[in-house]
Backbone bond lengths (Angstrom), bond angles and torsions (degrees), N, CA, C in turn:
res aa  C-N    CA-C-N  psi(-1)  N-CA   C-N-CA  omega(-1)  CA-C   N-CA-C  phi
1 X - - - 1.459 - - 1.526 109.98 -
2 X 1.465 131.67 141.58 1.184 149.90 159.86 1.552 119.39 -72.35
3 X 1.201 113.69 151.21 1.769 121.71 149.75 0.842 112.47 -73.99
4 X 1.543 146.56 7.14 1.308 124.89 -117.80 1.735 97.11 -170.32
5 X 1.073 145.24 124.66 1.809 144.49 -165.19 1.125 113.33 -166.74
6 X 1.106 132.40 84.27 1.805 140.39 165.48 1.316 134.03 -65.67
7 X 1.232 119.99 2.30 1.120 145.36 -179.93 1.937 120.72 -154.73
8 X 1.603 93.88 102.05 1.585 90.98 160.33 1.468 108.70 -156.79
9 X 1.318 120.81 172.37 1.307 128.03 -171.61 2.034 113.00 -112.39
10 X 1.422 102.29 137.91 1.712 109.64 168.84 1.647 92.27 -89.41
11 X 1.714 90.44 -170.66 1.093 106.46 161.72 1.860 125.21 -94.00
12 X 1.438 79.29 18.51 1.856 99.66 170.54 1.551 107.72 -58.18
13 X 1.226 103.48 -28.64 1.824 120.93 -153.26 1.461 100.22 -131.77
14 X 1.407 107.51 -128.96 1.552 118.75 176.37 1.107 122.38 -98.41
15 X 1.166 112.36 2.99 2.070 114.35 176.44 1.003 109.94 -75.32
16 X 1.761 138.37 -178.96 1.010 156.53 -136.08 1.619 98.99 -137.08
17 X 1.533 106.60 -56.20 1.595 114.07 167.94 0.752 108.35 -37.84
18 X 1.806 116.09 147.52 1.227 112.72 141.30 1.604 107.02 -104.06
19 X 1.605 121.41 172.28 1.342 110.91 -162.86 1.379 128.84 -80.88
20 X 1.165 113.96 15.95 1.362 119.63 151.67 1.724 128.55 -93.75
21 X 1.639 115.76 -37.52 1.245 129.10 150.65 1.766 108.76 -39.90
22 X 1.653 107.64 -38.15 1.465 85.23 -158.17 1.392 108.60 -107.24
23 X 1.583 118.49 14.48 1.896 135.09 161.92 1.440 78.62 -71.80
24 X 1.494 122.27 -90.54 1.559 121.62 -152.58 1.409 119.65 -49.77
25 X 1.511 142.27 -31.66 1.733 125.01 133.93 1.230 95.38 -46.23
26 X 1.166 152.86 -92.17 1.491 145.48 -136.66 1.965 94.47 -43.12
27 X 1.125 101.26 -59.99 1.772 101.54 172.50 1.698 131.51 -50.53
28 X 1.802 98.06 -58.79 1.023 97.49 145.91 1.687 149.71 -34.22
29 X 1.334 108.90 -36.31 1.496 132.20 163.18 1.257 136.97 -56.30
30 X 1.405 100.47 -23.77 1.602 120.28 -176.87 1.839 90.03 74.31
31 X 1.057 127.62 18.45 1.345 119.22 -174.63 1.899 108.12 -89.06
32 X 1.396 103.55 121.20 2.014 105.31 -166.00 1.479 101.14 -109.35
33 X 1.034 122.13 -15.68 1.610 132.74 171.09 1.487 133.13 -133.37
34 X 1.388 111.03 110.99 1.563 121.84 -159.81 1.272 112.61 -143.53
35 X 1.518 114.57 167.76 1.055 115.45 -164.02 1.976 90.39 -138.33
36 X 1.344 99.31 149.06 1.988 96.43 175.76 1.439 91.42 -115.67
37 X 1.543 111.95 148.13 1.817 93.32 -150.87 2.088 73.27 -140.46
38 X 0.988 144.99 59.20 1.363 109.33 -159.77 1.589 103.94 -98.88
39 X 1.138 115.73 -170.44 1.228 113.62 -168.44 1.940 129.87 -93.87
40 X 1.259 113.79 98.91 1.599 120.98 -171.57 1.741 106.26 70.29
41 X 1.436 113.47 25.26 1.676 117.63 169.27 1.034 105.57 -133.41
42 X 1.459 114.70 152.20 1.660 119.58 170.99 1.929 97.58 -130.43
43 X 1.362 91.13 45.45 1.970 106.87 -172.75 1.155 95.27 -54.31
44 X 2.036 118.53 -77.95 0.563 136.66 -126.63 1.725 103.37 -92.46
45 X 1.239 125.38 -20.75 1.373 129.26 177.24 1.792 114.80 -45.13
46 X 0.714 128.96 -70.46 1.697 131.02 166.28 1.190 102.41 -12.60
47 X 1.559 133.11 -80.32 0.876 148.14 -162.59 1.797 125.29 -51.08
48 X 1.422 84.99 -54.90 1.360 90.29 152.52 1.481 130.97 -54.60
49 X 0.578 95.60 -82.50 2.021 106.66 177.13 1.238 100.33 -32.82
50 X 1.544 127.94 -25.79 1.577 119.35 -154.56 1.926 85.06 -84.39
51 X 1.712 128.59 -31.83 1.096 135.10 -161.85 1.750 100.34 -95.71
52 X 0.938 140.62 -27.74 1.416 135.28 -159.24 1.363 100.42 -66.84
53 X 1.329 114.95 124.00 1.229 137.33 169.81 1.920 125.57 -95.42
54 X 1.199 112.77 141.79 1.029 143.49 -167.51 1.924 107.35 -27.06
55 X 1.716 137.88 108.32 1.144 139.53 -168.15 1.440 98.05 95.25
56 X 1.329 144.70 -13.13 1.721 150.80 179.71 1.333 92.46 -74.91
57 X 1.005 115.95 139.77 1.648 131.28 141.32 1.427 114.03 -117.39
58 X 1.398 73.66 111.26 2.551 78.20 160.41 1.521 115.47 -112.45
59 X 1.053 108.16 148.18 1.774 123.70 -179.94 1.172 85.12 -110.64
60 X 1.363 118.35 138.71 1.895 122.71 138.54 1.384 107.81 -81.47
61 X 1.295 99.54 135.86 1.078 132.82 169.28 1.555 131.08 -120.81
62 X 1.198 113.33 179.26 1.631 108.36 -164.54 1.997 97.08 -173.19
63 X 1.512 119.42 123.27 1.567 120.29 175.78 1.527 85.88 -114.71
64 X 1.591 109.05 137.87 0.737 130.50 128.62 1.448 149.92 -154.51
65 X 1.822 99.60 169.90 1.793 99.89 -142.82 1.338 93.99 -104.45
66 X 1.459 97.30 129.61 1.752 133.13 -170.59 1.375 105.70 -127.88
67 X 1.508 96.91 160.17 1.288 125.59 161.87 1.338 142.59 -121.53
68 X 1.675 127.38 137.14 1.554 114.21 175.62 1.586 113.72 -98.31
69 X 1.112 101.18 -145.43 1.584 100.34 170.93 1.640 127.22 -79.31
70 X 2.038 90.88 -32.71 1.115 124.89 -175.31 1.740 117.78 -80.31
71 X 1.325 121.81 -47.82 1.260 127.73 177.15 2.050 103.22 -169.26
72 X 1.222 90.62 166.31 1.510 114.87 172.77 1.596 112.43 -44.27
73 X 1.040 126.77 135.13 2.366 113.54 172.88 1.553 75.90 -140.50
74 X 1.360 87.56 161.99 1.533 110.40 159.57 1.681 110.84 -130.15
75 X 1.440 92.07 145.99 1.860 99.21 -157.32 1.296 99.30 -109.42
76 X 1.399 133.31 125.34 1.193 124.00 -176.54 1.876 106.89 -108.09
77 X 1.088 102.36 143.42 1.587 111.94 -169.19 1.921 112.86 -130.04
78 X 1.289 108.96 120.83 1.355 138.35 -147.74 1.551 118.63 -124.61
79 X 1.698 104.60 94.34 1.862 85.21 -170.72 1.299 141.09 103.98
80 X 1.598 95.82 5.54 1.666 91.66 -165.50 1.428 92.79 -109.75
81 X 1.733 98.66 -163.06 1.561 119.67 -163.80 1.729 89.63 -93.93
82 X 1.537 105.40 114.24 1.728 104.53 172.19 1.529 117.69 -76.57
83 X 1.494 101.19 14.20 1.614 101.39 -177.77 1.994 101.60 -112.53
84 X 0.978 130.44 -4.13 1.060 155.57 -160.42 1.361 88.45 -57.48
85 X 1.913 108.53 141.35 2.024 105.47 178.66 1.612 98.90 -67.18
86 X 1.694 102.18 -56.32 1.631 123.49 -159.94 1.557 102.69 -60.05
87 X 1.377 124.48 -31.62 1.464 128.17 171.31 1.642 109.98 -57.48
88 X 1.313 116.48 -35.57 1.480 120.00 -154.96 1.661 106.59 -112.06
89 X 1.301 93.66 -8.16 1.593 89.53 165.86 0.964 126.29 -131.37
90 X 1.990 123.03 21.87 1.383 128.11 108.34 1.595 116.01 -52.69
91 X 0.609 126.23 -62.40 1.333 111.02 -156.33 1.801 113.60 -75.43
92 X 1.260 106.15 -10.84 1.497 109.37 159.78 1.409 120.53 -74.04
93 X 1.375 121.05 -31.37 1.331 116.44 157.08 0.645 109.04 -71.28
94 X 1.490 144.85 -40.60 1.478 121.18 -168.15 1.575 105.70 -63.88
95 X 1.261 124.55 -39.09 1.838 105.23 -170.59 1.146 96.54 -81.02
96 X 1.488 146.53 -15.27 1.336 134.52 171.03 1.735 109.60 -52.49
97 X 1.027 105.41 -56.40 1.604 127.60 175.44 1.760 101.23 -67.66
98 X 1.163 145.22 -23.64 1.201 137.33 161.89 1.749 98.74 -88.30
99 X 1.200 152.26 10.26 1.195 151.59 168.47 1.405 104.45 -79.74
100 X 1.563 107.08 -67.32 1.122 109.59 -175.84 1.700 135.90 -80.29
101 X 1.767 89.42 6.95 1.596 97.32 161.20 1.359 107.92 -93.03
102 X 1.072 119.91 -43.06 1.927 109.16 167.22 1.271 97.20 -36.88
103 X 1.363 133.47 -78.82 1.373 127.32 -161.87 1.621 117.72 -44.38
104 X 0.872 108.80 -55.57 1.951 121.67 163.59 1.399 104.93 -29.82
105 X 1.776 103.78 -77.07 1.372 98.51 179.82 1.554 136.00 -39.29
106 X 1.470 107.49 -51.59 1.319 129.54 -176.26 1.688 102.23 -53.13
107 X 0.913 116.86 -60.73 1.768 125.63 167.05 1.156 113.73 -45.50
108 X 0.952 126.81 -55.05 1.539 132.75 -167.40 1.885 99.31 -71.20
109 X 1.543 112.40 -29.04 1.523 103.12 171.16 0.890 111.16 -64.94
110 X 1.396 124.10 -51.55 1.689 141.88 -164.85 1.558 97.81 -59.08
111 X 1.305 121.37 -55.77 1.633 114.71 -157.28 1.350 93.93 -73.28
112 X 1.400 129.79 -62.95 1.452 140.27 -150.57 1.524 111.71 -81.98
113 X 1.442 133.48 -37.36 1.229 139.43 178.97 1.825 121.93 -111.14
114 X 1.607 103.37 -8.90 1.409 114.94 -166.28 1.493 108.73 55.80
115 X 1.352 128.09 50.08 1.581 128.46 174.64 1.374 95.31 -96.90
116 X 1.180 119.33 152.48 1.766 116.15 176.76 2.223 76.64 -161.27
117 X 0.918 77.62 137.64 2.071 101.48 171.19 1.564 95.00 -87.17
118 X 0.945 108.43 172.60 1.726 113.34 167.57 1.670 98.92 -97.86
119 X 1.566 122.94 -165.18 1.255 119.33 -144.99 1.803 108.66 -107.75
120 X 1.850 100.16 -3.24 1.341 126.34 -164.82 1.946 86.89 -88.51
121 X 1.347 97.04 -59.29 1.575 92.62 -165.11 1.427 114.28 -70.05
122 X 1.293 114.80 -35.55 1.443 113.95 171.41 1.883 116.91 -43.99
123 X 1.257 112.99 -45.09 1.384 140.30 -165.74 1.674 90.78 -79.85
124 X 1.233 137.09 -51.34 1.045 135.68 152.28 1.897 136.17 -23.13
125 X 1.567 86.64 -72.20 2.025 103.27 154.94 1.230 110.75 -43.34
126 X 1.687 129.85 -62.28 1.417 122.33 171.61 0.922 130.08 -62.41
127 X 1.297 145.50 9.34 1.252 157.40 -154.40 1.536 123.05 -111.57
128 X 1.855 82.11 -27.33 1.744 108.44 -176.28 1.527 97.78 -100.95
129 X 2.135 98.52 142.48 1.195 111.43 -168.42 1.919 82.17 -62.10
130 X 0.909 143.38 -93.95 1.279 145.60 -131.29 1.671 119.01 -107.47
131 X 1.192 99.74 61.58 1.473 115.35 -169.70 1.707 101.15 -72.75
132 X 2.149 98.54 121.04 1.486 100.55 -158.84 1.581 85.32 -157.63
133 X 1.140 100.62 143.93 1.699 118.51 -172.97 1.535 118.42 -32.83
134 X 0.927 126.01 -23.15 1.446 111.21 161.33 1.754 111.45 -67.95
135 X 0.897 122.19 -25.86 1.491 116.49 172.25 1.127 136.82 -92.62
136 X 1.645 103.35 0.09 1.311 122.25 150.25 1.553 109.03 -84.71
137 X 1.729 119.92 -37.20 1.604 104.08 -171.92 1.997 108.38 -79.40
138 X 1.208 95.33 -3.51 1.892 103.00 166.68 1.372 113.75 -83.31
139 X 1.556 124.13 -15.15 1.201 109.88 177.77 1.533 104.54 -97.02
140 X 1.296 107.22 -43.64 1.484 100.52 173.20 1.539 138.17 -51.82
141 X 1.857 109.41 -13.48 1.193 124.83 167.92 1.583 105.44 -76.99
142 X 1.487 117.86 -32.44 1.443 123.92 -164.34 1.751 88.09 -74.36
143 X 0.867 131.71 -40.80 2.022 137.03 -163.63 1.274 101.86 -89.93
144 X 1.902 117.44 2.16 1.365 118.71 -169.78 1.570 137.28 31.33
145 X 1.583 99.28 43.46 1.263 127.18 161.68 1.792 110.34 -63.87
146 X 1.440 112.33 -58.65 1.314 113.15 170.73 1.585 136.37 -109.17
147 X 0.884 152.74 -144.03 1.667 158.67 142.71 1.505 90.66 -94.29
148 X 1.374 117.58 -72.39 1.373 125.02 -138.76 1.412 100.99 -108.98
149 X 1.638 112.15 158.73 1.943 117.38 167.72 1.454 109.58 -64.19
150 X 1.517 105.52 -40.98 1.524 125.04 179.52 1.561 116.52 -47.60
151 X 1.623 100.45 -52.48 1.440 119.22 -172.03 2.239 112.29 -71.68
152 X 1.367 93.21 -42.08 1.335 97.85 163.63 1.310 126.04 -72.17
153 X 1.055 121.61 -26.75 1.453 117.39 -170.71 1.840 98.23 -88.14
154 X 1.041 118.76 -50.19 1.324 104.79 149.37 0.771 144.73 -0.65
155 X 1.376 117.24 -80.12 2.009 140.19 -130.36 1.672 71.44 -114.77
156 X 1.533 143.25 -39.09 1.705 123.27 -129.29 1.863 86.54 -131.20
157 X 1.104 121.32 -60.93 1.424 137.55 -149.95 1.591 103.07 -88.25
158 X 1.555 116.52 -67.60 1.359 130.98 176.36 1.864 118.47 -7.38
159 X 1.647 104.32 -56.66 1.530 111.19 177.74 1.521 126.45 -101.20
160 X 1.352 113.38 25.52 1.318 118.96 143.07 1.243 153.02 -40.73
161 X 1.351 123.85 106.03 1.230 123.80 -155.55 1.434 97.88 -77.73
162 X 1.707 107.97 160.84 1.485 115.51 177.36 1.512 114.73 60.27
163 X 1.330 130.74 37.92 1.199 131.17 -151.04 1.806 94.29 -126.55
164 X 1.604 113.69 16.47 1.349 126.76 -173.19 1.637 102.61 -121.78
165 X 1.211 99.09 24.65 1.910 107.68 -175.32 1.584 93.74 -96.35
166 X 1.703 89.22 87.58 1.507 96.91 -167.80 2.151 109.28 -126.27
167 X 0.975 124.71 137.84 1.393 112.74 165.68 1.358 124.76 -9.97
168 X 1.491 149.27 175.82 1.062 137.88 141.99 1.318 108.05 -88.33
169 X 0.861 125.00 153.37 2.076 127.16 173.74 1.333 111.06 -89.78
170 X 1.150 114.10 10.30 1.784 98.81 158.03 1.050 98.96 -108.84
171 X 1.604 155.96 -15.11 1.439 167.52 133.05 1.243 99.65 -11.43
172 X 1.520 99.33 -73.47 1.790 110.85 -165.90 2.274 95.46 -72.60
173 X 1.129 136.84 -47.78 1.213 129.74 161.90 1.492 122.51 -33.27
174 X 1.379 105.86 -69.06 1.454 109.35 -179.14 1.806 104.48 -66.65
175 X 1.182 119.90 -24.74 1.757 94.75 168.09 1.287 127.67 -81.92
176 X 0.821 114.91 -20.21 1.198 125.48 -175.47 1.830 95.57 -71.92
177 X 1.417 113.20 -51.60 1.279 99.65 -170.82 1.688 112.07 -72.06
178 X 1.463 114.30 -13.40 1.377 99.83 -169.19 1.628 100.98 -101.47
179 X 1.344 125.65 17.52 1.323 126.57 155.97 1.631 110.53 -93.31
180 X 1.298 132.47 9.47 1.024 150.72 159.54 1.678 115.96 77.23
181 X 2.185 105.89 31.33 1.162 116.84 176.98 1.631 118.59 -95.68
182 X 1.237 117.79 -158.64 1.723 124.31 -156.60 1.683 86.60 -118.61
183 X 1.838 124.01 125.27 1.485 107.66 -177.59 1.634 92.92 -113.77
184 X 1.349 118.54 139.28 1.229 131.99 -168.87 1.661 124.53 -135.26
185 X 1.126 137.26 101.49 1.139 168.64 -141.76 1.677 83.01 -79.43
186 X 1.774 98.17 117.82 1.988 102.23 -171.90 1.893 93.54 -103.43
187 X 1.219 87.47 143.22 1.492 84.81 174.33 1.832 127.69 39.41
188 X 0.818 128.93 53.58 1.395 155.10 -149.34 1.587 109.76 -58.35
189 X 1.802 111.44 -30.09 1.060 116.81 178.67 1.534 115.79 -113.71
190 X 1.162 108.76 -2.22 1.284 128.25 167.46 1.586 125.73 128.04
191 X 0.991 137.71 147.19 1.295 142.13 -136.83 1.630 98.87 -121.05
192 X 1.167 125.81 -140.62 1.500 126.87 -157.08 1.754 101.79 -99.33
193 X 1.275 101.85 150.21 1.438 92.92 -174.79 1.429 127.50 58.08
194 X 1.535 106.78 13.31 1.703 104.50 -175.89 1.363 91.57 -120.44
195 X 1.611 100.13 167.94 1.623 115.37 171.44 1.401 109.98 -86.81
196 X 1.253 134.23 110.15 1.463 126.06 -170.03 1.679 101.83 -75.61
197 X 1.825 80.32 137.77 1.380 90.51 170.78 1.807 142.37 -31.95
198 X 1.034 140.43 175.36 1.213 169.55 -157.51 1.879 103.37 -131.83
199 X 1.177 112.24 132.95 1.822 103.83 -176.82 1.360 105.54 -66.05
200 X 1.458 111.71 -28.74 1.364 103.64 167.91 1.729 136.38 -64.13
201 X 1.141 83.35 -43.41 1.750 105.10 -179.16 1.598 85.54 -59.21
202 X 0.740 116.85 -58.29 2.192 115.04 -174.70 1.161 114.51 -57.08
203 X 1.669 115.74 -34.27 1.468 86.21 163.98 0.974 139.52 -96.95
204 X 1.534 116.39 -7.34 1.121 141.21 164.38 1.834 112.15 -44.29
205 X 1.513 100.23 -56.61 1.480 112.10 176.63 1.296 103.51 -55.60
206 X 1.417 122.57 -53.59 1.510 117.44 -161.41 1.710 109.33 -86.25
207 X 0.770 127.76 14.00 1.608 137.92 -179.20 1.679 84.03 -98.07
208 X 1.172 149.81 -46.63 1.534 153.02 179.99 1.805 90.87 -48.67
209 X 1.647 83.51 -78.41 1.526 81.72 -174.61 1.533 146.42 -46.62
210 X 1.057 114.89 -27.43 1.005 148.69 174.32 1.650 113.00 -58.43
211 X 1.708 109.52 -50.05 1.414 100.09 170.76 1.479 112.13 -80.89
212 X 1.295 139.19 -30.15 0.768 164.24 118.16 1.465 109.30 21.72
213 X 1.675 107.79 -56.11 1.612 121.62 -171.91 1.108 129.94 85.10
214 X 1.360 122.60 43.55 1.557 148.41 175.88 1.675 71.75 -77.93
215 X 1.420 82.29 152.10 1.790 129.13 -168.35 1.497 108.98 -117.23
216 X 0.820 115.51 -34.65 1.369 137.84 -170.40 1.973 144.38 152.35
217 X 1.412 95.00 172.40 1.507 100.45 -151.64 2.117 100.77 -105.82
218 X 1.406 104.54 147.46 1.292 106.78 171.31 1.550 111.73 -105.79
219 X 1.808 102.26 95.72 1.450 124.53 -144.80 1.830 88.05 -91.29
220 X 1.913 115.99 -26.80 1.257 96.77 -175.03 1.797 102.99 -119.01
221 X 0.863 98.19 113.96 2.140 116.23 -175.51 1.364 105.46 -111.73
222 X 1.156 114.57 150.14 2.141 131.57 179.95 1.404 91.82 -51.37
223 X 1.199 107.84 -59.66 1.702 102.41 -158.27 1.516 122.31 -87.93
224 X 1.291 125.27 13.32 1.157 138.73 155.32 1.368 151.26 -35.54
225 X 1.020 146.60 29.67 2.268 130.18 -141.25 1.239 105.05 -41.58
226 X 1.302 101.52 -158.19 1.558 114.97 173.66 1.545 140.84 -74.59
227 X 1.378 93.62 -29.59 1.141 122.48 165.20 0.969 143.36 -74.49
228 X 1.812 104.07 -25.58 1.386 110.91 177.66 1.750 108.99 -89.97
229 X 1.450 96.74 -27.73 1.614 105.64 175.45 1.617 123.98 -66.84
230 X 1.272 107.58 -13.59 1.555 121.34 -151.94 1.921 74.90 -111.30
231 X 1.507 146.30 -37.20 1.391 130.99 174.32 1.588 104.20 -65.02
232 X 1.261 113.71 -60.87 1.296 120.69 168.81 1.609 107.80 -26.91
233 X 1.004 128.28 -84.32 1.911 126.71 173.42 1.200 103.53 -29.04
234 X 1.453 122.86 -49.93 1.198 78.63 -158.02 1.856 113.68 -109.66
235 X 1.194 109.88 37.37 1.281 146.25 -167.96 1.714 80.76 -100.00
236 X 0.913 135.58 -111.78 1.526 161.36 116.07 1.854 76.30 61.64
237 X 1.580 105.48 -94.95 1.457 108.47 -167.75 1.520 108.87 -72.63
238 X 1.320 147.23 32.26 1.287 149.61 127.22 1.628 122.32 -81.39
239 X 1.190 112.76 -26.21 1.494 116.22 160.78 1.618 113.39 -111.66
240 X 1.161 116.93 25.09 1.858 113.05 166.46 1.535 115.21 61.38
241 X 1.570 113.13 15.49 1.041 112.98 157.27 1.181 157.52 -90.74
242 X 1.356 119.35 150.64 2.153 120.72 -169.78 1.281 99.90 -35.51
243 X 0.980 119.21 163.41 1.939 125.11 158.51 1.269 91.61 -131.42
244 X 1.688 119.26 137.92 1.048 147.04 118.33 1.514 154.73 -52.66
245 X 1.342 109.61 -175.75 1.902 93.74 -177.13 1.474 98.94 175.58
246 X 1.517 118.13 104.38 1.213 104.31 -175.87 1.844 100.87 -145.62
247 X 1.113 117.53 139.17 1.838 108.87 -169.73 1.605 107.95 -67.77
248 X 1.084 122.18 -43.21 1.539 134.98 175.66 1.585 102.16 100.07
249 X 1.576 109.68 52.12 1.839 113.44 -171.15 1.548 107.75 -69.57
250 X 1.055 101.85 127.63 1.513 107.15 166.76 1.611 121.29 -109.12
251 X 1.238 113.95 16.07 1.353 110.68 -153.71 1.354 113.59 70.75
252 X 1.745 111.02 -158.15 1.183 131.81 139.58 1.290 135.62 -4.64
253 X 1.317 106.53 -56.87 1.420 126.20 172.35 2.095 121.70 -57.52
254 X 1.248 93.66 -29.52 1.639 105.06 159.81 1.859 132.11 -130.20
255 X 0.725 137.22 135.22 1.529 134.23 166.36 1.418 113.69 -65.17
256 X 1.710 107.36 67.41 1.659 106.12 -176.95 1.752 78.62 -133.40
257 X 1.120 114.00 138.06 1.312 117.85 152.85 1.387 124.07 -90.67
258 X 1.747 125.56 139.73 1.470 108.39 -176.93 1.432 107.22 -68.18
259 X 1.271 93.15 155.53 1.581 120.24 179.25 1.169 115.05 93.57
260 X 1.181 128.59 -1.06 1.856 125.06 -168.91 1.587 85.26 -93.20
261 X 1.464 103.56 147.49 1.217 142.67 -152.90 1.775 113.11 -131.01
262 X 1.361 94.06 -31.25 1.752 103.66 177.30 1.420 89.22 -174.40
263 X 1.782 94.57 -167.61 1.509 86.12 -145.61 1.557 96.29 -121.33
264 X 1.230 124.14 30.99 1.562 142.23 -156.97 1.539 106.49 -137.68
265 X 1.405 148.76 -4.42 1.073 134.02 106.95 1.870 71.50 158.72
266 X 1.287 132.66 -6.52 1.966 113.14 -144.38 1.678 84.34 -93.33
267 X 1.833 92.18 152.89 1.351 106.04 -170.93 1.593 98.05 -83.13
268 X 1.782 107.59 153.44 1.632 104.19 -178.80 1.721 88.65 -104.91
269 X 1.469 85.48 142.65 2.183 68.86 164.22 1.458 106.66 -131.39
270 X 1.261 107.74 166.74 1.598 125.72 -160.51 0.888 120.41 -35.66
271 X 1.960 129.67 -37.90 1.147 139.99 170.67 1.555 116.01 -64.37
272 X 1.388 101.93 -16.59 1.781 88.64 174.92 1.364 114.95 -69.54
273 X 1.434 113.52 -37.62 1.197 120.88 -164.76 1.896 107.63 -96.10
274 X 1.728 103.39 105.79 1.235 116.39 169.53 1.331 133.78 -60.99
275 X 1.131 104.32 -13.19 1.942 116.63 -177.83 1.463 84.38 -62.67
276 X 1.488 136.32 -50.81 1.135 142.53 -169.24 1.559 114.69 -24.94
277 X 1.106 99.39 -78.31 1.718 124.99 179.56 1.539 109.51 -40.40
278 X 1.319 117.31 -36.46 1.336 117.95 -177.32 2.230 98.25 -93.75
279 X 1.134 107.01 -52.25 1.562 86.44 173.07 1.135 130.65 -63.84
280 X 1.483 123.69 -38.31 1.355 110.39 164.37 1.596 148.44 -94.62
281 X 1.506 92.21 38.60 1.484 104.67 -159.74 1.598 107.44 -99.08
């Protein structure tokens, strides 16, 4: 476990927390430096900051889920101005574009599985800034379609067509930089439910990014080994980039505990992670 977490989710997004539940784990944690990372919202940032108490450090943060030519990335954004035009109209497309994947999804239950919600829960899903497959694999446990979020999203959600109606990543890059924040490459080889990359496929991906103007990469992630973290470095220090480190907590909603850093138990500490030096300076 770390002091230290650059990535986690409220229930702004796809977490389970809400943002007071998820300061007190953050407290609970022994965790003194964090980042609220949720997905295409910057809801929950205010709030926070309005609570952080004295030896805490918070970063605002902001994930969002993009696309290249090649596959899906998620861009993580660190530091900027939350009043920003170019900040706020990424991220308004992005829930426009997360609107109409609820709608996709929801259809795609109905046609392909005959699932239909009643008219309360549907109205519910829309209701949320960032309605995203874990809150579809919670309803499908509630209609006892599955046991698990894991197991539903799977078996029901997983083969959805059009389910790549995603930002562009120089959109989500260039805002981030013109709100005058740090843009950081989440999970680099792939994140939950993905097939992790190939060294090729990574550099391939990150040669995009790169012109693009990614800043840097989140070289230490929960689900990681040693090996995959140790390509990542040195990926990272061949293109002069930040390194990161963030567990990707969702609450409830995932089996990541905050603060994990990889997935082999060794603590990361603050100095590994260079994004550092530039946010808190």
């Amino acid at each position: 476990m770390s002091n230290v977490d650059l990535h986690m989710h409220s229930t702004c997004s796809d977490g389970s927390d809400t943002i007071e539940e998820l300061y007190r784990h953050v407290q609970q944690a022994h965790i003194h430096t964090f980042a609220l990372t949720d997905h295409d919202t910057i809801k929950g940032i205010a709030k926070v900051e309005a609570m952080i108490e004295p030896g805490d450090h918070f970063i605002r943060g902001i994930e969002f889920s993009a696309i290249t030519k090649y596959r899906e990335v998620h861009i993580l954004g660190y530091n900027y101005d939350p009043s920003s035009p170019a900040l706020l109209a990424a991220i308004a497309e992005g829930r426009e574009k997360r609107k109409r994947k609820l709608d996709n999804r929801l259809d795609y239950l109905k046609e392909h599985f005959h699932i239909v919600f009643d008219s309360d829960d549907v109205a519910y899903l829309h209701s949320l800034n960032s309605a995203a497959k874990p809150h579809l694999g919670r309803m499908l446990m509630k209609y006892g379609y599955c046991q698990s979020i894991s197991e539903g999203i799977e078996k029901y959600i997983k083969g959805c067509p059009g389910d790549q109606d995603r930002l562009d990543y120089r959109t989500a890059i260039t805002a981030i930089a013109r709100a005058g924040g740090i843009a950081i490459w989440a999970h680099p080889l792939g994140g939950e439910h993905m097939r992790h990359f190939e060294k090729w496929e990574l550099e391939r991906q990150l040669d995009l990014l790169l012109e693009a103007g990614i800043q840097g990469m989140e070289c230490y992630y929960s689900r990681y080994n040693e090996e995959e973290i140790t390509l990542l470095l040195q990926e990272a220090k061949r293109h002069h980039l930040l390194v990161s480190g963030g567990s990707d907590y969702h609450g409830a909603n995932k089996n990541i505990p905050l603060g994990t850093l990889n997935n082999f138990g060794e603590e990361v500490k603050r100095e590994q992670l260079t994004l550092l030096d530039n946010l808190l300076k």
